[in-house]
C-alpha positions as CSV (number, residue, x, y, z in Angstrom):
1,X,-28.4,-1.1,-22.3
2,X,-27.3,-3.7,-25.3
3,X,-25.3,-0.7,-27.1
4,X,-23.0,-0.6,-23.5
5,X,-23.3,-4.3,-22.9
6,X,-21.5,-4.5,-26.9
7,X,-19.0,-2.3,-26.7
8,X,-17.7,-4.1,-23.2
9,X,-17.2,-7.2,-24.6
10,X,-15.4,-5.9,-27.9
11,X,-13.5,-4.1,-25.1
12,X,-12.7,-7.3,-22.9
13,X,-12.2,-9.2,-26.8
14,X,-9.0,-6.7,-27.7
15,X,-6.0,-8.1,-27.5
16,X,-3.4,-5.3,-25.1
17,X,-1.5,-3.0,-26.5
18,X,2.4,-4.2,-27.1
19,X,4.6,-4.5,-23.9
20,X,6.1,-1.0,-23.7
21,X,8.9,-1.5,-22.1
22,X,9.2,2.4,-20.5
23,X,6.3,1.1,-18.3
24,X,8.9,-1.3,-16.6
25,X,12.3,-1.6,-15.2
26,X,14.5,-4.7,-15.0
27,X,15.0,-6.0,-11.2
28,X,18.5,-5.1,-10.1
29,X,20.0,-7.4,-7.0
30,X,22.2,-5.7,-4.9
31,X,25.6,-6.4,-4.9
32,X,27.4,-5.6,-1.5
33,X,31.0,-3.6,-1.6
34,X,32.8,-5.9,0.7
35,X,32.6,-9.2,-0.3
36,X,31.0,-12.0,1.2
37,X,31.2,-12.8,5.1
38,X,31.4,-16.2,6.7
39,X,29.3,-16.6,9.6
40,X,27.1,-19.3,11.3
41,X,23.6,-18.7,12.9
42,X,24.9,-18.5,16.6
43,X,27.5,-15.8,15.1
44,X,25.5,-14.0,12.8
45,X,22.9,-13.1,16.0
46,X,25.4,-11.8,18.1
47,X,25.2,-8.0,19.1
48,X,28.9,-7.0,17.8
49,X,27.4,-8.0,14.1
50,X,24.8,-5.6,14.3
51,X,26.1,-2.6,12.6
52,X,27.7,-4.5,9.3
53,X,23.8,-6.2,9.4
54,X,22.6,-2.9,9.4
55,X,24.5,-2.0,6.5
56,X,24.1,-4.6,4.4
57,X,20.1,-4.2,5.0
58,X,20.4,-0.5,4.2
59,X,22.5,-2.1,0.9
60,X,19.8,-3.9,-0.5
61,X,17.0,-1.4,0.4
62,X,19.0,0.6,-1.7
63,X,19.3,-1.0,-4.4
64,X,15.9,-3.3,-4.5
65,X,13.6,-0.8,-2.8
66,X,10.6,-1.9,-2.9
67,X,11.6,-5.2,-1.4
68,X,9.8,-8.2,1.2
69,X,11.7,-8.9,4.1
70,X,11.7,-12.6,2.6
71,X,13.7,-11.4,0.2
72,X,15.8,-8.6,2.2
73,X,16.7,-11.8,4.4
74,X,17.7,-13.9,1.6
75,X,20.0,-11.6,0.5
76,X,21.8,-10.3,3.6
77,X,21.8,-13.7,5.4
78,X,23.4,-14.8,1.9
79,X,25.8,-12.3,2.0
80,X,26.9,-14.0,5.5
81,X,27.3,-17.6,4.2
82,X,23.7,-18.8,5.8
83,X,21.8,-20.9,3.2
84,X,18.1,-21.2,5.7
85,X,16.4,-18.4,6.7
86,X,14.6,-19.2,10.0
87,X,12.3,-17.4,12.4
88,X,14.6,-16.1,14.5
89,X,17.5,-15.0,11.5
90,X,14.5,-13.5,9.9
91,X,13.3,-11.5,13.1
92,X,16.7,-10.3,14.2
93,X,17.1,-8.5,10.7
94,X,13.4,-7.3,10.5
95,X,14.3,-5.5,14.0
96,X,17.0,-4.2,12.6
97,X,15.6,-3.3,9.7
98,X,12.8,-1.5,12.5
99,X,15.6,1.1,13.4
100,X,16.7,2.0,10.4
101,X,15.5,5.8,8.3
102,X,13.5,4.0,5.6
103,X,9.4,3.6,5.2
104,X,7.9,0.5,6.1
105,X,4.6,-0.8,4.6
106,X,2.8,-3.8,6.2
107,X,-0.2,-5.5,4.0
108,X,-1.6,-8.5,4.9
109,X,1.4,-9.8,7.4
110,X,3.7,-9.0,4.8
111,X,6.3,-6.0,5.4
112,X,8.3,-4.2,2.3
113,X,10.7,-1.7,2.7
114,X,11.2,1.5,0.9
115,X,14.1,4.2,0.8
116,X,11.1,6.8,2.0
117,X,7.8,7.2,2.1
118,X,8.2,9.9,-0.8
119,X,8.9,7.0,-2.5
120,X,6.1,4.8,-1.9
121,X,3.4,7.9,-2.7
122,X,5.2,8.1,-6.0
123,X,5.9,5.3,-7.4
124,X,5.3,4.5,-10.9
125,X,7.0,1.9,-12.4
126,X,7.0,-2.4,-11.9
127,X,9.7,-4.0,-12.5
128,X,10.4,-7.5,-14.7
129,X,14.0,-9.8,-14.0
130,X,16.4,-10.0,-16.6
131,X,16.4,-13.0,-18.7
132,X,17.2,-16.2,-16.6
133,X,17.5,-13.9,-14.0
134,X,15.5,-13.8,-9.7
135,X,11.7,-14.1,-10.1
136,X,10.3,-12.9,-7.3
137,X,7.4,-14.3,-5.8
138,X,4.1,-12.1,-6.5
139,X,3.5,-12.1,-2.9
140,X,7.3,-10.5,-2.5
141,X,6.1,-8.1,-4.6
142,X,4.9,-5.0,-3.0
143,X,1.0,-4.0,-3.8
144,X,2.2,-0.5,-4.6
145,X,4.3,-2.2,-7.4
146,X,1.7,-4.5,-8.5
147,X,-1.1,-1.8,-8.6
148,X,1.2,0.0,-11.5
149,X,0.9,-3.6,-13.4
150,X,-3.6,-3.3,-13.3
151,X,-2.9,0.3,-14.1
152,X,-0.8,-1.2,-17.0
153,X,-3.6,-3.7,-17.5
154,X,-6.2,-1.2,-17.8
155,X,-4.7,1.3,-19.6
156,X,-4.1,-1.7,-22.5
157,X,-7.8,-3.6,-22.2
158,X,-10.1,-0.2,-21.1
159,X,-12.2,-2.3,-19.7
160,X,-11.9,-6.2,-18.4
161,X,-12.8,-8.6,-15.7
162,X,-11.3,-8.6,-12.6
163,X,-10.5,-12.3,-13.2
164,X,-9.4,-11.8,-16.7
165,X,-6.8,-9.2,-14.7
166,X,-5.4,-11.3,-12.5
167,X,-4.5,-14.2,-15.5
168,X,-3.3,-11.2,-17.5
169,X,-0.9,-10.2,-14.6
170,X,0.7,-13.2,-13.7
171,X,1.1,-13.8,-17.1
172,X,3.4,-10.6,-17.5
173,X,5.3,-11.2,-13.8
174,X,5.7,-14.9,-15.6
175,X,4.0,-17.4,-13.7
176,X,0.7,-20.1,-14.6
177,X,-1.1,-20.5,-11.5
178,X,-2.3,-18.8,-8.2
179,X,-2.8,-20.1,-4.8
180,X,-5.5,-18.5,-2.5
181,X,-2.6,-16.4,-0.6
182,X,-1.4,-15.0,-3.9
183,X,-5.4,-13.8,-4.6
184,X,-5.8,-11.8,-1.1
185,X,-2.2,-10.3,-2.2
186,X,-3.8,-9.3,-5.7
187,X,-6.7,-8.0,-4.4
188,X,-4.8,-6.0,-2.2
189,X,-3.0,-4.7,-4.6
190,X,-6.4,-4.0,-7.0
191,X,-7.9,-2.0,-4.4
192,X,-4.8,0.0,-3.9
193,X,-5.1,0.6,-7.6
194,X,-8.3,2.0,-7.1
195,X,-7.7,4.2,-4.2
196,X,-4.8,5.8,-6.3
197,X,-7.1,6.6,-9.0
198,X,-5.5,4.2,-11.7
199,X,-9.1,2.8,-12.7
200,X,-12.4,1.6,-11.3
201,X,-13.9,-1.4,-10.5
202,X,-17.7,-1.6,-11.3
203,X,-19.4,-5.0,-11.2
204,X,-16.2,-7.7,-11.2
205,X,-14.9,-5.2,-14.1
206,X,-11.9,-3.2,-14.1
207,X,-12.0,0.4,-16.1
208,X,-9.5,2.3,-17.0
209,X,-10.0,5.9,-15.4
């Protein structure tokens, strides 16, 4: 009807609600106990490193939980003096990371690691990096993270496009643009949203439920 068709457009018009910031949490890198190691690539893939690899990739779970195994290699390799993280740095700590007591949840290629599954089913929060401070990548982002941001979204517009979404979501994680890769990662992420029971999509438009 025109009456509906009205009232969605004043709903997509309305500006969101201010950034409440108890719907976020600042992004806390991990900071290792020892201090940093010094080890090349032929050293750091030996077997005898394998338990202080461990540890450090239980370290940052800890403390960045949800977190990409981009970025859990980043940090441990960086922890070990090793600028480049190649194929085969990257695939020794994701089999490390294999045997660990954590949960493990692979979208589209990608893999993020959690503390527990617990904590996957329950999370609630997204978080933002301190001023000047590490920007993830959306794609490092877990979807369960991001579906809390459209949650967010919805709960401030009621209703809005799909498309209008996505701008208004990469504008709060701080970036302009978004590639083709970063779109299957949203949409991922949307329909994870949905399944949770966050909002609906009806029609390329997003509802808050």
């Amino acid at each position: 009807s025109s009456g509906k068709k009205d009232v969605e457009k004043k709903a997509e018009k309305e500006e969101p609600a201010d950034f409440v910031e108890a719907e976020f949490q600042r992004y806390t890198v991990c900071v290792f106990e020892n201090g940093d190691l010094s080890e090349n690539a032929e050293e750091f893939v030996a077997a005898y490193n394998n338990p202080d690899i461990r540890r450090d990739i239980s370290a940052v779970i800890a403390a960045e939980s949800p977190v990409s195994l981009k970025v859990l290699s980043k940090r441990v390799l960086s922890h070990w003096g090793i600028d480049r993280c190649g194929t085969r740095l990257e695939g020794k700590i994701e089999d490390l990371a294999s045997e660990l007591d954590i949960y493990t949840e692979t979208v589209g290629g990608n893999k993020f690691y959690w503390k527990n599954k617990d904590e996957y089913r329950n999370y609630s929060t997204f978080r933002m990096p301190e001023s000047g401070g590490l920007r993830r990548d959306i794609t490092d982002i877990s979807p369960a993270e991001l579906a809390n941001v459209y949650k967010y979204i919805a709960g401030a517009y009621n209703i809005i496009t799909v498309a209008a979404a996505e701008r208004e979501l990469i504008k709060i994680l701080g970036f302009s643009r978004v590639t083709e890769k970063v779109k299957k990662h949203l949409a991922f992420s949307l329909e994870l949203a949905e399944k949770r029971g966050y909002l609906r999509t009806v029609r390329e438009k997003i509802i808050k439920n």
